[in-house]
Backbone as numpy.savetxt, mean C-alpha at the origin, in Angstrom:
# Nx Ny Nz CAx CAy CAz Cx Cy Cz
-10.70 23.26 20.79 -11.08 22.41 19.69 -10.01 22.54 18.61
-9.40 21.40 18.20 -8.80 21.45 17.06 -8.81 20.66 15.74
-8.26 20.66 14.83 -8.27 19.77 13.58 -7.65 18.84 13.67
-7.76 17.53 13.31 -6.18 16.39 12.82 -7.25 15.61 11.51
-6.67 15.68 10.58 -6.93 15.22 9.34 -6.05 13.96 9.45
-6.40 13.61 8.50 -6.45 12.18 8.13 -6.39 11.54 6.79
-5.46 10.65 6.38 -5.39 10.43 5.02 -4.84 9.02 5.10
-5.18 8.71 3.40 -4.54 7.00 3.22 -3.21 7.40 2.46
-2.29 6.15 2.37 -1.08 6.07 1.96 -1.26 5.13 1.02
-0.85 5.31 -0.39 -0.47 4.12 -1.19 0.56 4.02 -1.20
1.08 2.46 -0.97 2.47 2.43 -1.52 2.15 0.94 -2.26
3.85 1.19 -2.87 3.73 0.12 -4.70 5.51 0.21 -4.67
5.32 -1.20 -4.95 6.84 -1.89 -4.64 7.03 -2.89 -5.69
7.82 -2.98 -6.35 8.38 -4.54 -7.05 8.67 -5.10 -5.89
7.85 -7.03 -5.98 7.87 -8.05 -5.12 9.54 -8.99 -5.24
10.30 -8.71 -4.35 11.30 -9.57 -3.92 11.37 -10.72 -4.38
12.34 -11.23 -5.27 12.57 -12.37 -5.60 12.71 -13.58 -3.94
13.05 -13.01 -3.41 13.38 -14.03 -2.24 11.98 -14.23 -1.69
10.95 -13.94 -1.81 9.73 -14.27 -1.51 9.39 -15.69 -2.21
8.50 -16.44 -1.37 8.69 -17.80 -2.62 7.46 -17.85 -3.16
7.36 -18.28 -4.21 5.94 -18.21 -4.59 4.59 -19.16 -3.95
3.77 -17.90 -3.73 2.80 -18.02 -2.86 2.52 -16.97 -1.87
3.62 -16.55 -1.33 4.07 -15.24 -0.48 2.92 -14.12 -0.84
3.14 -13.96 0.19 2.56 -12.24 0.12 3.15 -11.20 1.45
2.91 -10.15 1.35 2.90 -8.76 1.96 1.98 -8.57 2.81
2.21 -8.21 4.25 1.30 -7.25 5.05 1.74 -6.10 5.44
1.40 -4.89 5.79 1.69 -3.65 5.71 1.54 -3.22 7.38
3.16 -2.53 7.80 2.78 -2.77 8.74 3.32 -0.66 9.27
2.75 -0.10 10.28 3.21 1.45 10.04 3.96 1.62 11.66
5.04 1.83 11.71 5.32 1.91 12.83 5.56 0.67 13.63
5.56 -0.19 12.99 5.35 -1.63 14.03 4.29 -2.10 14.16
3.46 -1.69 13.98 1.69 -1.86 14.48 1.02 -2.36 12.35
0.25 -3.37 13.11 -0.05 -4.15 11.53 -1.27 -3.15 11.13
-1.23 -2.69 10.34 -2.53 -2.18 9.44 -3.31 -3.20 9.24
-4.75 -2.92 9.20 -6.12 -3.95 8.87 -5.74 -4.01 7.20
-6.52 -5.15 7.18 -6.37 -5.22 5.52 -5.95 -7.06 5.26
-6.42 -6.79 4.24 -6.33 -8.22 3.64 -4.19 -8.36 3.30
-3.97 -9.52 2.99 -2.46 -9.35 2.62 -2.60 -9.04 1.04
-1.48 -8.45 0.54 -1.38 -8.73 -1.14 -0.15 -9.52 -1.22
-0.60 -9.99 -2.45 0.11 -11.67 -2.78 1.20 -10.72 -3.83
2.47 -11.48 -3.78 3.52 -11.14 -3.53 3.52 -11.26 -5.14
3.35 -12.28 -5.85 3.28 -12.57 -7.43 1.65 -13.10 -7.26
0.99 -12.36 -8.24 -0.41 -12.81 -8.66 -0.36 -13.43 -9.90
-0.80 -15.18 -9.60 -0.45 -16.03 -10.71 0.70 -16.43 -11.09
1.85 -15.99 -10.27 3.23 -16.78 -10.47 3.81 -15.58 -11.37
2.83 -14.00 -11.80 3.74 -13.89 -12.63 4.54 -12.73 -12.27
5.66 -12.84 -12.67 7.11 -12.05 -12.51 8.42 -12.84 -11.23
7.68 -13.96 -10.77 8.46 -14.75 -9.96 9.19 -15.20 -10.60
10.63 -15.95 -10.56 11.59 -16.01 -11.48 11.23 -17.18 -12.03
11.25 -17.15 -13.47 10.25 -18.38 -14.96 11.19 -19.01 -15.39
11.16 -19.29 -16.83 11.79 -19.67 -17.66 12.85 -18.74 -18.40
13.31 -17.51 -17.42 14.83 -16.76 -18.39 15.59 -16.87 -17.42
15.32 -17.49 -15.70 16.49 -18.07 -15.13 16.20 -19.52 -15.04
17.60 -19.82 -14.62 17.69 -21.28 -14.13 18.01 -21.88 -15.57
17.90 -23.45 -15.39 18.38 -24.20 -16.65 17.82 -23.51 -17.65
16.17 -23.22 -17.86 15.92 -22.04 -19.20 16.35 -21.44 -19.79
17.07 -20.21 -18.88 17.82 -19.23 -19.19 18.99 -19.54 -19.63
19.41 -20.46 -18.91 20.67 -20.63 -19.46 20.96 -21.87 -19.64
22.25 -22.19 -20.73 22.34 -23.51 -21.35 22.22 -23.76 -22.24
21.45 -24.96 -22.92 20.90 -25.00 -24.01 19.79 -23.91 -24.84
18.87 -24.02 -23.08 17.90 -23.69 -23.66 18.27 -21.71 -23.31
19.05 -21.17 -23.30 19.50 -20.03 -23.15 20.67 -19.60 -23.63
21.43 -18.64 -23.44 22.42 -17.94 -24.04 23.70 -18.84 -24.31
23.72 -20.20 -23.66 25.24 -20.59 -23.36 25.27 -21.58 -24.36
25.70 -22.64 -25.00 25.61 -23.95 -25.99 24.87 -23.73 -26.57
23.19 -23.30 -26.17 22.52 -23.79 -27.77 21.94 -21.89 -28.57
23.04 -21.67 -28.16 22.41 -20.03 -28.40 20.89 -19.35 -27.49
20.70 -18.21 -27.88 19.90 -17.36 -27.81 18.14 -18.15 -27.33
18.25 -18.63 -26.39 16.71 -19.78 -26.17 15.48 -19.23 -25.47
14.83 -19.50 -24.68 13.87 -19.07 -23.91 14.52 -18.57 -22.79
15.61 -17.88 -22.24 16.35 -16.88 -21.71 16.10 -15.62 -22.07
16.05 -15.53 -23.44 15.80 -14.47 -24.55 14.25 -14.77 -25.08
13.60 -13.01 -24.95 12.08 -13.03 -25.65 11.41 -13.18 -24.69
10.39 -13.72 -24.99 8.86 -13.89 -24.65 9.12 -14.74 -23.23
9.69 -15.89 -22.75 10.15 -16.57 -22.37 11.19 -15.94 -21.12
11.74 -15.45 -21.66 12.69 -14.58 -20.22 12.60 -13.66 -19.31
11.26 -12.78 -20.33 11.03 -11.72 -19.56 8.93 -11.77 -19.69
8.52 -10.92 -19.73 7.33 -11.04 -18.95 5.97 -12.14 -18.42
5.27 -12.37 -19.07 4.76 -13.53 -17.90 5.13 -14.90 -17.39
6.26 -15.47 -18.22 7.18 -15.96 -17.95 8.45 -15.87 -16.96
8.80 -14.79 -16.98 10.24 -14.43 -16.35 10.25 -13.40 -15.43
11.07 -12.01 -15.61 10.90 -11.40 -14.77 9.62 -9.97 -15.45
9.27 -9.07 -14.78 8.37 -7.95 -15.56 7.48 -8.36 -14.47
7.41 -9.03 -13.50 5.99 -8.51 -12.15 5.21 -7.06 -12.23
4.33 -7.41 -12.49 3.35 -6.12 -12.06 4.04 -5.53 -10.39
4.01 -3.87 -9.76 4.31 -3.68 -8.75 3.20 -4.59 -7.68
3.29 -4.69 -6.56 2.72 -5.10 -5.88 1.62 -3.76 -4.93
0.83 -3.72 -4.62 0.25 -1.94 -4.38 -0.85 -2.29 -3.26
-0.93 -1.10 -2.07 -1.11 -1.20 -0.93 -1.61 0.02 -0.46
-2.58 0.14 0.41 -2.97 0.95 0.85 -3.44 0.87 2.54
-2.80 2.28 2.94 -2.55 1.84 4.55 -4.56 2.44 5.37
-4.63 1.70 6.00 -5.66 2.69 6.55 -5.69 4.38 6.88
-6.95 4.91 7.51 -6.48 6.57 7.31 -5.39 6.11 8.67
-4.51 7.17 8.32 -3.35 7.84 9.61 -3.86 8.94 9.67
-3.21 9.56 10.95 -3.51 10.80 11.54 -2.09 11.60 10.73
-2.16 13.07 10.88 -0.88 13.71 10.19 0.41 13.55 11.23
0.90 12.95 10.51 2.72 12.83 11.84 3.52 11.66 10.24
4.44 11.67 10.75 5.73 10.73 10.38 5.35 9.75 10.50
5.43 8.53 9.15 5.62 7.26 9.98 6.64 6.37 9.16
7.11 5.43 9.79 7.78 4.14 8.87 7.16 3.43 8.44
7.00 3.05 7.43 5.31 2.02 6.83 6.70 0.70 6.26
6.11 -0.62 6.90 6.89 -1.59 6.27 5.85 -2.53 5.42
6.37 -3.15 4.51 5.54 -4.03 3.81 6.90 -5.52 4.17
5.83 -6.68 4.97 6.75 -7.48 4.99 6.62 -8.44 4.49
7.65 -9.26 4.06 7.05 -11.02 3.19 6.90 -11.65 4.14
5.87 -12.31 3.98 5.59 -14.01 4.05 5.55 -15.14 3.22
6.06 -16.70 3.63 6.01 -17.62 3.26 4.53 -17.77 3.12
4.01 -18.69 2.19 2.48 -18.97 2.18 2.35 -19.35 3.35
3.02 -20.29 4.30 2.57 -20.89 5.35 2.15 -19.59 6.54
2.22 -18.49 6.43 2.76 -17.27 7.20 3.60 -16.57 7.95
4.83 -17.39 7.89 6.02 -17.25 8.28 6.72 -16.20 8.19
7.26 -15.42 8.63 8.31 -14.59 7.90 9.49 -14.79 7.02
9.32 -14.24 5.95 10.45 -14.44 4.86 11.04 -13.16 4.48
12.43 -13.25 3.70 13.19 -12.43 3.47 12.46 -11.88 2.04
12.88 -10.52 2.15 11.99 -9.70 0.79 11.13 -8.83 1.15
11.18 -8.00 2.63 10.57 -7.21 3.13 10.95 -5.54 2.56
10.04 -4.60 2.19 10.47 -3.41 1.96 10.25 -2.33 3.29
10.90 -1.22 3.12 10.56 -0.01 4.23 10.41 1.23 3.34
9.84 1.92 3.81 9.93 3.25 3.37 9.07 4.02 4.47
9.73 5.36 4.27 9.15 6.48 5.24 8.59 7.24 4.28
7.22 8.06 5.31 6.33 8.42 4.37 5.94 9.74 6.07
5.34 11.11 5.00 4.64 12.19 6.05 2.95 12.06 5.76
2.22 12.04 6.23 0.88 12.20 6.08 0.37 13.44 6.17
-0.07 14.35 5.10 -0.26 15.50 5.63 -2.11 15.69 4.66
-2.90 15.33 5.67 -4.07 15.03 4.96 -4.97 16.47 4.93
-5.85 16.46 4.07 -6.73 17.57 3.81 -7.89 17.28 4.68
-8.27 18.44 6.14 -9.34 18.17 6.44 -10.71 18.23 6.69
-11.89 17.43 6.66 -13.17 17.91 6.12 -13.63 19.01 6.80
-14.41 19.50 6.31 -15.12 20.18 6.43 -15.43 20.82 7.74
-14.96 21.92 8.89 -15.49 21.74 10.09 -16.48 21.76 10.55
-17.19 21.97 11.91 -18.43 22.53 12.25 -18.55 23.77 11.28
-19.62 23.88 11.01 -20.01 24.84 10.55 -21.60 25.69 11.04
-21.48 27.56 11.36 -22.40 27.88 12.16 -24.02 27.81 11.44
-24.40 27.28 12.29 -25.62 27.36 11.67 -26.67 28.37 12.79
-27.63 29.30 12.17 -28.71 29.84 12.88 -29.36 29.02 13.50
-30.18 29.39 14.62 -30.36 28.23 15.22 -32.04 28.29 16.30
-31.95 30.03 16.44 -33.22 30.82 16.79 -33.17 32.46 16.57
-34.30 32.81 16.52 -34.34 34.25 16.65 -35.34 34.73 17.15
-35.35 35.64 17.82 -36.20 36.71 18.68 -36.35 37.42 18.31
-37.72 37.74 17.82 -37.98 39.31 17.16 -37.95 40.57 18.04
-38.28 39.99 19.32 -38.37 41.36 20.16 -37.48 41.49 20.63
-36.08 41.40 20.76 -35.04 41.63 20.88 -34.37 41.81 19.46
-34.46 41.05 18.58 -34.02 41.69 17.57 -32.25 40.22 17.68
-32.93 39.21 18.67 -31.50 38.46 18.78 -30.98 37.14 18.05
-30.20 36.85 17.10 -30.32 35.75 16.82 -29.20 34.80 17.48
-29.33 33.63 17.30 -28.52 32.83 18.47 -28.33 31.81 17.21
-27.15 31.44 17.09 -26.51 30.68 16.01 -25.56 29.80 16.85
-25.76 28.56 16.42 -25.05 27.06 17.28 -23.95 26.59 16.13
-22.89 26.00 16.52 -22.08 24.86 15.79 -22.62 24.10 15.57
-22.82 23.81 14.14 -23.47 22.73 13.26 -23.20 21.43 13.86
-23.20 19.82 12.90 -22.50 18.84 13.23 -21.03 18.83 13.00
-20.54 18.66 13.66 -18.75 18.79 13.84 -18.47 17.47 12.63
-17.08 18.04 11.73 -16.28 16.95 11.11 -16.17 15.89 11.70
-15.87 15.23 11.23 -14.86 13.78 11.71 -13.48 14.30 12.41
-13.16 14.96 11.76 -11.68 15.45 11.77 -11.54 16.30 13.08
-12.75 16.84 13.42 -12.89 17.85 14.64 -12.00 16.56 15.91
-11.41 17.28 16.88 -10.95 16.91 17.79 -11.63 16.35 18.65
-13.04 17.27 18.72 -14.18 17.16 20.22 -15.56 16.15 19.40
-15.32 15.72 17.92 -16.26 14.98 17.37 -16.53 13.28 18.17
């Protein structure tokens, strides 16, 4: 009988400009897709690139001819421009080992798109509680008591 614990992984990424808006992320560990809903790549459009790039940003309405515009401020950078909230994920439990956890983009349509992250991650989970002995009978005229393995963890091997 042995232990393997088990734990979740968060991971939290700034969303890829090359994602287009609408996109989202599925999380995938090893190659193999984790359950789970997708997370959307910009929630509400915001931190997808606004009004501090493109003609906004620049030009008139930005740093170049008409000075300092909606490139600059309120307008360039957060719910407008860039400043995305991270995007944040959580893998189902893994067992303890190594894995490669990818988070990849999609086009809304579900396509694959460019703007995928990787990262490697160890799982080294805390685990519950084991069997534990419990008494179970006793014999007075012997003087014997007989004590059984409780209900076994989750985590137990032989559970």
């Amino acid at each position: 009988m042995g232990i393997t614990a088990r734990a979740q992984v968060d991971v939290g990424f700034s969303a890829s400009q090359d994602v287009p808006l609408g996109g989202f992320y599925r999380l995938f560990a090893d190659g193999a897709a984790l359950a789970g809903l997708p997370s959307p790549a910009f929630v509400g459009g915001v931190g997808k690139v606004g009004d501090g790039h493109g003609r906004d940003g620049y030009g008139p309405d930005g740093f170049g001819e008409g000075g300092p515009g909606d490139g600059a401020g309120f307008d360039g950078y957060g719910p407008d421009g860039i400043g995305a909230p991270a995007v944040s994920m959580r893998t189902a439990e893994l067992a303890d080992a190594a894995y490669s956890l990818q988070a990849v983009a999609y086009d809304p349509a579900g396509n694959a798109a460019a703007g995928s992250a990787s990262v490697a991650a160890v799982v080294h989970g805390t685990p519950r509680r084991p069997g534990w002995p419990e008494p179970s009978e006793y014999d007075p005229a012997t003087d014997r008591l007989t004590i059984t393995l409780g209900e076994l963890s989750a985590d137990d091997d032989d559970a």
